[in-house]
N, C-alpha and C positions, 0 to 999 in steps of 0.2 A: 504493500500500500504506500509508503514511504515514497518509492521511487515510482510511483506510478501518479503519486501527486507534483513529484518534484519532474515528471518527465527523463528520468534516468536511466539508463541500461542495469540490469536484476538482473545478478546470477544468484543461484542458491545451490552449495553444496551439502550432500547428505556426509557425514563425517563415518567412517564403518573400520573395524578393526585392520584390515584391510588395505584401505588406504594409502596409495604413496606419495609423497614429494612431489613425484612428477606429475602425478595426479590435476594436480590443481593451480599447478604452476605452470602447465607446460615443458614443452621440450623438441627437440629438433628430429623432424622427421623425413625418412628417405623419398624424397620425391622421385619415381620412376622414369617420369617423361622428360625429366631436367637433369638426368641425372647429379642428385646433389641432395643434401640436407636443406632444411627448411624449417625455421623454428612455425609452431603452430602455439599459440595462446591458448592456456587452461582457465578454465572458468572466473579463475581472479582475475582477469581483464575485464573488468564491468566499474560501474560506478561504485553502484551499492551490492554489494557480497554477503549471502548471509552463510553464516558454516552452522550447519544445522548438530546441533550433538556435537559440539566439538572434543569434549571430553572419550568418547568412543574411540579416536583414530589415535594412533601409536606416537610416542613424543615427538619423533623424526618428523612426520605429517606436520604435525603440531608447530613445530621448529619453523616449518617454511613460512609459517606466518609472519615470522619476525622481522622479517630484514622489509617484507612489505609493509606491513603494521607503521613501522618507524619510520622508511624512507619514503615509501610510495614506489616502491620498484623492488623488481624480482632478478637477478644473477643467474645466470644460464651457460656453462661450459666458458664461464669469464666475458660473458656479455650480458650489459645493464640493459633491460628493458624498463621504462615509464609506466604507471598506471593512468590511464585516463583522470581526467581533473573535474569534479571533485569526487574522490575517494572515501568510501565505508566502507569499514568489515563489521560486522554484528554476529554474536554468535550465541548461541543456548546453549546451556544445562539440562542436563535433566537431574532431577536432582532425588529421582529414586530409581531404582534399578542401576544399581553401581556395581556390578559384577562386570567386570570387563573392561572398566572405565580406566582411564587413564589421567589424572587430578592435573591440572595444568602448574606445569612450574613456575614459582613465583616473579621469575625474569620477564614471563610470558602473560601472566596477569597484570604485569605493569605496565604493559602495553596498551590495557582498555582503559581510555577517560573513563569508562564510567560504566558501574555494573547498579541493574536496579532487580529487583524482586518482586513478580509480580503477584504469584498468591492466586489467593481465588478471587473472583468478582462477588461483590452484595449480591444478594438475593432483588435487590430493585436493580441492577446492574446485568445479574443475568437474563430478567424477563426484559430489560430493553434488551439483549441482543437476540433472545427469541423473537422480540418481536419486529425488528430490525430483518431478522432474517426472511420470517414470513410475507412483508412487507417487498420483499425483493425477487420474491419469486424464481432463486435461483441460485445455487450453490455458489458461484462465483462473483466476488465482489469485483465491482468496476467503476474506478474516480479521474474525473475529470481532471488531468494535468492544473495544475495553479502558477508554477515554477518550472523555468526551464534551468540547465545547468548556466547560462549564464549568470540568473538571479540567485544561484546560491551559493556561486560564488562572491557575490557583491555581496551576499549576507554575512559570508564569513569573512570578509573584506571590513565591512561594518564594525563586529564584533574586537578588530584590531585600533578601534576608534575609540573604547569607551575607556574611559578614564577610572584608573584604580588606585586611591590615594596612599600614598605611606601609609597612614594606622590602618586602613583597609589592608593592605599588604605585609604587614608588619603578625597581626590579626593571623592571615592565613600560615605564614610562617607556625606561630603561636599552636595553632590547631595541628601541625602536623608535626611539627616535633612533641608535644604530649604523646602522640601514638608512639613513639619511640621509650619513653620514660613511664609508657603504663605500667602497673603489675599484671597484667594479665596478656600481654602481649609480648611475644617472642622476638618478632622482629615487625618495625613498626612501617609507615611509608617516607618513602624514598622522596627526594625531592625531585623526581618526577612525578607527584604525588601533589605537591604542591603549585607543580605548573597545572598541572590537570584541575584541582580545584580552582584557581586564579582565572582559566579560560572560562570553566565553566559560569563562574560567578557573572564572567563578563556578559556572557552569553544570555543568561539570566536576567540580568538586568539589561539588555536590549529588548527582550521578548518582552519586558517590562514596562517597554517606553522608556528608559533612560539613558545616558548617555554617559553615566558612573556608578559605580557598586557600590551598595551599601551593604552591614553587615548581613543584613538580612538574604541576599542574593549568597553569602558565603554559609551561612546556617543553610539557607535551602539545599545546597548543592554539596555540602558535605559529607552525610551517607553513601552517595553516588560516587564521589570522589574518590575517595579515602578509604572507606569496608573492606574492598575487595581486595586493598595491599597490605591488609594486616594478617600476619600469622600467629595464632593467639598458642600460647604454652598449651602442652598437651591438656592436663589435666582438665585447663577450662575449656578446651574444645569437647572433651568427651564429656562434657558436661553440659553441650547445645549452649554455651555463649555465643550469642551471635553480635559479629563485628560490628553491624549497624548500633545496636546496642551501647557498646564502647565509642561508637562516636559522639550517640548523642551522649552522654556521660560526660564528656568529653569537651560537650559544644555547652552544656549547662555550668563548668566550672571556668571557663577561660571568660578573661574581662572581657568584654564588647565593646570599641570602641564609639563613643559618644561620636551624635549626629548634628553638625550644626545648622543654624536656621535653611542652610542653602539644600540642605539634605547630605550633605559633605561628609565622611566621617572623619574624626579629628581624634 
């Protein structure tokens, strides 16, 4: 749906034990009539990529994500290819039937902005998409483009515009070094951790109408941020603490920085 609002190229991979490297990356194939190789593009040539189960496919799988994730480009027998501009990878859990699963390494989780938990829907939530769906007369949902790839790139062009004052930044600092100094956290997030909350704030406060962050855009977006690169000591994992948890903990004992008349934070 995402990319079918923003007018995007969608690939989706299914993630299977299975799975290799070359799989999804591509690689150079014998063309008969030219006699010669010929690189062909794997499914990560798209805009939006979603890795379905990515937990299922073997680390090595897992691995190829990395170099695109961070650069926007895939290494091919020593040659760089580009991803199409603008670039998502999105990927799911399943987060029962873990027999055969393979836990993504934490190098590799530090790679997503942002992990959210969906859960179930309310009971008024699921009869709207019963009735949404009756309503449509048809298993296949279809939404009119909004956005082309040129307007979302201007969007996130935007988002390089808004203004993030010292104590606002200072602030997010503040919130990700406590994840290192919890007691119940093993190893806390990385200051890639703090880029990723800082964007997203900015982000936040554009969709907000604003054109500067206030704390409040760093509270919103700190669960999403920050959870997913914490690895909590054994004892309290087996014990279902959950990371979201320890943020907000986390976001109720750090000072806030005070907001002045302009809405500024100071």
């Amino acid at each position: 749906m995402l990319a079918q609002v923003t007018g995007l190229a969608f690939k989706r991979i299914q993630f299977t034990p299975d799975l290799l490297p070359g799989d999804i990356t591509g690689g150079f194939i014998y063309d008969q009539k030219r006699g010669e190789f010929v690189f062909r593009p794997g499914p990560l040539f798209a805009n939006v990529v979603l890795a379905d189960e990515v937990n299922r496919a073997p680390p090595k799988t897992q691995a190829a994500l990395l170099e695109v994730m961070q650069e926007r480009q895939v290494t091919i027998e020593g040659v760089t290819y580009p991803m199409p501009e603008p670039f998502l990878v999105l990927a799911t859990q399943n987060p029962i039937e873990l027999e055969g699963t393979y836990p993504l390494p934490e190098a590799q989780l530090d790679r997503f902005l942002m992990r959210l938990r969906l859960g179930y829907p309310s009971q008024e939530e699921e009869r709207e998409i019963l009735a949404r769906r009756g309503a449509r007369r048809q298993e296949k949902v279809e939404l009119a483009p909004l956005l082309d790839a040129a307007q979302v790139l201007e969007l996130q062009a935007a988002v390089e515009e808004v203004h993030v004052s010292e104590a606002v930044t200072a602030y997010i600092v503040r919130l990700t070094a406590a994840t290192r100094d919890h007691p119940q956290v093993q190893v806390g997030a990385s200051p890639r951790g703090s880029l990723a909350l800082y964007q997203l704030a900015r982000a936040h406060a554009l969709v907000q109408g604003r054109d500067f962050v206030v704390p409040d855009d760093v509270k919103a977006m700190a669960p999403a941020a920050l959870a997913h690169r914490l690895l909590l000591k054994p004892e309290f994992w087996i014990r279902g603490v959950q990371a979201e948890a320890i943020i907000g903990e986390i976001l109720a004992r750090t000072p806030v920085p005070k907001a002045d008349p302009d809405g500024a934070a100071t």
